[in-house]
C-alpha positions in Angstrom: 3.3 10.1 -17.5 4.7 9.4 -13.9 3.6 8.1 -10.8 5.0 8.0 -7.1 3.8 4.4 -6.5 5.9 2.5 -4.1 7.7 -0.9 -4.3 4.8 -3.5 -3.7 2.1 -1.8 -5.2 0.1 -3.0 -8.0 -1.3 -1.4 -10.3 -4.4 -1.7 -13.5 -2.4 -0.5 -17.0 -4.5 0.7 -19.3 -4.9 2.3 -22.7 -7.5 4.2 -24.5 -7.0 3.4 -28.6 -9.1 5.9 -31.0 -10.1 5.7 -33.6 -10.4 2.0 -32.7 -12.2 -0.5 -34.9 -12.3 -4.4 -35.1 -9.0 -4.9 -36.1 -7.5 -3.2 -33.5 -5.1 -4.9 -31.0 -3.3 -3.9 -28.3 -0.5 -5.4 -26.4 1.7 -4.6 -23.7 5.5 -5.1 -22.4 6.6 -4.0 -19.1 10.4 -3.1 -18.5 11.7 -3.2 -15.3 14.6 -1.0 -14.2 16.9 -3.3 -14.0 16.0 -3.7 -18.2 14.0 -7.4 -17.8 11.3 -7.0 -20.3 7.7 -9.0 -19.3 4.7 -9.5 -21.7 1.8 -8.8 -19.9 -1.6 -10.3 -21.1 -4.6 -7.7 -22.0 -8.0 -8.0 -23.2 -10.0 -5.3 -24.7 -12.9 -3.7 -24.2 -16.5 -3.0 -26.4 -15.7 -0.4 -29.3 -17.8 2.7 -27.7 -18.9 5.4 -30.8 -17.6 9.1 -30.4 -20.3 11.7 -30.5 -20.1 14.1 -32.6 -17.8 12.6 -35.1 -17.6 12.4 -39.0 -17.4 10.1 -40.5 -18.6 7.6 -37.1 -15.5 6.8 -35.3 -15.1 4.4 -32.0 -12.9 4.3 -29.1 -12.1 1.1 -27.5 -10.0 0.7 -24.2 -7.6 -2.0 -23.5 -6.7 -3.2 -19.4 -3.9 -5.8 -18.6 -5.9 -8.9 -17.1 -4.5 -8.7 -13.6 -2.7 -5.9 -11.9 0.5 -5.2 -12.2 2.9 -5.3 -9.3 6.2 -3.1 -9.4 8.4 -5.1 -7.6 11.8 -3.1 -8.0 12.1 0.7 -7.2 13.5 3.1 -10.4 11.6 3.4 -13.6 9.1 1.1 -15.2 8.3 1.6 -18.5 5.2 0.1 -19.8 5.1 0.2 -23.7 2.0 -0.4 -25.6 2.0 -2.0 -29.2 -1.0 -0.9 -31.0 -1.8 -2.6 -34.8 -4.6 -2.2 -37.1 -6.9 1.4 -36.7 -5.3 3.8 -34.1 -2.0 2.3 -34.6 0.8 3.3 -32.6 3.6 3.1 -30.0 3.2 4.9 -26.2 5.8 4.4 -23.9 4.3 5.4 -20.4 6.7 5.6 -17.8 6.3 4.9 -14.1 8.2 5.8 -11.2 8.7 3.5 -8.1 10.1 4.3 -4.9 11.0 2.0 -2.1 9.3 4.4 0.7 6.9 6.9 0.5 9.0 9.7 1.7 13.3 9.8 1.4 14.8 8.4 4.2 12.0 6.2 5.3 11.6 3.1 7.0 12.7 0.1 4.2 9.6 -1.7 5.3 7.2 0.8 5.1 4.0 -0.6 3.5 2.6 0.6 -0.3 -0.6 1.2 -1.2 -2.0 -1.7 -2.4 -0.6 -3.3 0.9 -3.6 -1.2 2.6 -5.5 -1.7 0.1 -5.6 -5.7 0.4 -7.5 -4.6 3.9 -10.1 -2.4 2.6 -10.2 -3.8 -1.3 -13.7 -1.8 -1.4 -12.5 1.6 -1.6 -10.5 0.6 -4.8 -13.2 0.7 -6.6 -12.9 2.6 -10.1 -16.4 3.4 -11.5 -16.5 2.9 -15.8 -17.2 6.0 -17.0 -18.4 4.0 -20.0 -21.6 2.3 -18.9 -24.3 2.9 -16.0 -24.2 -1.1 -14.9 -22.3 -1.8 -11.7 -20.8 -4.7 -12.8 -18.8 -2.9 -15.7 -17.4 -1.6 -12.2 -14.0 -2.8 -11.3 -11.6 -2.7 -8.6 -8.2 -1.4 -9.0 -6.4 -2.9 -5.7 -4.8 -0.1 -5.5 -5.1 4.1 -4.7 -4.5 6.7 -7.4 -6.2 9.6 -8.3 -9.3 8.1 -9.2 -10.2 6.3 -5.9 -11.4 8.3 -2.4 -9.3 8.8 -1.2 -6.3 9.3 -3.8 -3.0 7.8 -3.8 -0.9 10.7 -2.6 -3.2 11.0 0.6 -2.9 7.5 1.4 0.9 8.1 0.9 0.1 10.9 3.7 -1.6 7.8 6.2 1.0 5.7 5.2 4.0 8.0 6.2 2.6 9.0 9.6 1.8 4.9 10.8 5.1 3.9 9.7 6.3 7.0 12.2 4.1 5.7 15.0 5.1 2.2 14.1 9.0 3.6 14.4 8.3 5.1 17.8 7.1 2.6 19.1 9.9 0.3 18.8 12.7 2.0 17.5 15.2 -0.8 18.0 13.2 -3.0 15.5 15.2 -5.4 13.7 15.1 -7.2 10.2 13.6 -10.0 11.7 10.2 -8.0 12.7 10.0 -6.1 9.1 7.4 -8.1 8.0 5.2 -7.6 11.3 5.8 -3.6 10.8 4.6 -3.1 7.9 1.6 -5.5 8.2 0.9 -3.2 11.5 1.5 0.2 9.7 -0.5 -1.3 6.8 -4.1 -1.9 9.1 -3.0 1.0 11.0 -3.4 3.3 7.2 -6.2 1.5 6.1 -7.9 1.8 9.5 -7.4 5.9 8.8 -8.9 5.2 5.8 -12.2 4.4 7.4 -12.0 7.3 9.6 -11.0 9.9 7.6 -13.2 9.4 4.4 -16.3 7.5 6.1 -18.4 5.8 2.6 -21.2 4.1 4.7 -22.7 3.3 8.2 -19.8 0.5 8.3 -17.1 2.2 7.9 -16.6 3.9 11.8 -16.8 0.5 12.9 -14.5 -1.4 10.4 -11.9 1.3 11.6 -12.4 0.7 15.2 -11.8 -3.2 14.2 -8.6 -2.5 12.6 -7.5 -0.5 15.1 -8.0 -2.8 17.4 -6.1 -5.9 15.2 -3.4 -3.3 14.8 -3.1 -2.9 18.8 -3.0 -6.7 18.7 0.2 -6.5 16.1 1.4 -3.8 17.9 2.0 -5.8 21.3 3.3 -8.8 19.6 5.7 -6.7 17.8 6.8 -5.2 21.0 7.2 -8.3 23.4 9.0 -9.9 20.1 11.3 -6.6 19.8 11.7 -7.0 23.7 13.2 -10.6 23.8 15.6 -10.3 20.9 16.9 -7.1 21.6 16.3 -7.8 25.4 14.6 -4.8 26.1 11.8 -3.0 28.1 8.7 -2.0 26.4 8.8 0.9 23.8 12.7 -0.3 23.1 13.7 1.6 26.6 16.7 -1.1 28.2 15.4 -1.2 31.4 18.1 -2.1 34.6 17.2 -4.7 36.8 16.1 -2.6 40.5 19.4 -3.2 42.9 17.9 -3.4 46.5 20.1 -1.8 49.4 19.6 -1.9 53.5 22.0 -0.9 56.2 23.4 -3.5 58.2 20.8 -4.4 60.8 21.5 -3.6 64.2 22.6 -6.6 66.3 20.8 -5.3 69.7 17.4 -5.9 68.4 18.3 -10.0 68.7 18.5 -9.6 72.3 15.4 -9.7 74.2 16.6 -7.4 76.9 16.7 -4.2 74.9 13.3 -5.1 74.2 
């Protein structure tokens, strides 16, 4: 299994064991590309019975406790450990890249760096149960949120370009501004684009307007290091030039 998740997302691992019974335990290692192998705590879930099956079998899912944050770009691979009924080994592989799209700005934002700004629209319904609170949010877009991870990639791409524009002689310094800027700028679009509730017009226009705030920081900080004029332009100081002034009109008589 891949993914296109980008350096600085997070993400909720999970796996499905079945048959599952009581002695069933799951556990999980996480691999970074650069080969530094983590243990990553896991809890599972109530054995849920399998309609239709004979003899009675369960299924029982297993999440990692918190989400998972790919902090190097390349390939992850998560590897789950499963003992006792349904056991196993499943390698899942996950691909991170350090931008959205080739070529893109090193600072451009990842999803769940938009999603920390609208945290609601994260959240993954349990297809298990009927009670809310078996609800949970993954902090994160994929494809079972509204909308998916590949169209926020979409938002994301197109604020880091404004963001770019706008000051195109940004400079290491400011990173960290840009992508906090192109970050409420995509989860402002968010809002717009895929409106979930009376709210959510007016939670875009409020992040719009924070981003604006960002925005003019970014450029009157741009503007003093790289002493510049606004949207990265160098601007020339004016150079103000008269002819000589005609000596006659100092005296009175050729009045």
């Amino acid at each position: 299994m891949g993914s296109d998740l980008g350096v600085g997302d997070a993400d909720l691992p999970y796996i499905t064991v079945l048959p599952a019974d009581t002695d069933t335990v799951a556990t999980l290692t996480a691999t970074a590309p650069d080969g530094t192998s983590t243990d990553v705590p896991v809890s599972g879930g109530a054995l849920e019975p399998v309609a239709g099956t004979d003899p009675a079998e369960s299924r029982q899912t297993w999440t990692a406790d918190d989400p998972l944050e790919y902090t190097q770009p390349g390939r992850w691979v998560l590897t789950w450990t499963v003992t006792g009924t349904g056991e196993g080994v499943e390698d899942v592989e996950v691909f991170v890249v350090a931008s959205p799209t080739a070529g893109g700005p090193t600072w451009t934002p990842g999803r769940s760096r938009v999603a920390n700004y609208v945290p609601h629209r994260t959240l993954v319904r349990s297809a298990a149960s009927t009670v809310t609170s078996e609800d949970e949010h993954a902090y994160t877009f994929d494809e079972t949120t509204t909308p998916t991870g590949r169209q926020v990639d979409a938002l994301i791409v197109d604020s880091a370009a404004w963001v770019s524009a706008r000051v195109p002689n940004l400079t290491a310094t400011h990173h960290a501004l840009a992508r906090a800027a192109a970050a409420l700028l995509s989860a402002a679009w968010v809002e717009r684009s895929w409106p979930n509730d009376d709210q959510s017009l007016q939670r875009a226009n409020d992040m719009e307007r924070r981003a604006d705030l960002l925005m003019a920081d970014l450029v009157s900080a741009s503007n003093t290091e790289t002493d510049s004029g606004d949207f990265g332009l160098d601007i020339a100081y004016p150079v103000w030039s008269f002819p000589v002034a005609d000596p006659r009109y100092d005296d009175a008589s050729y009045w």
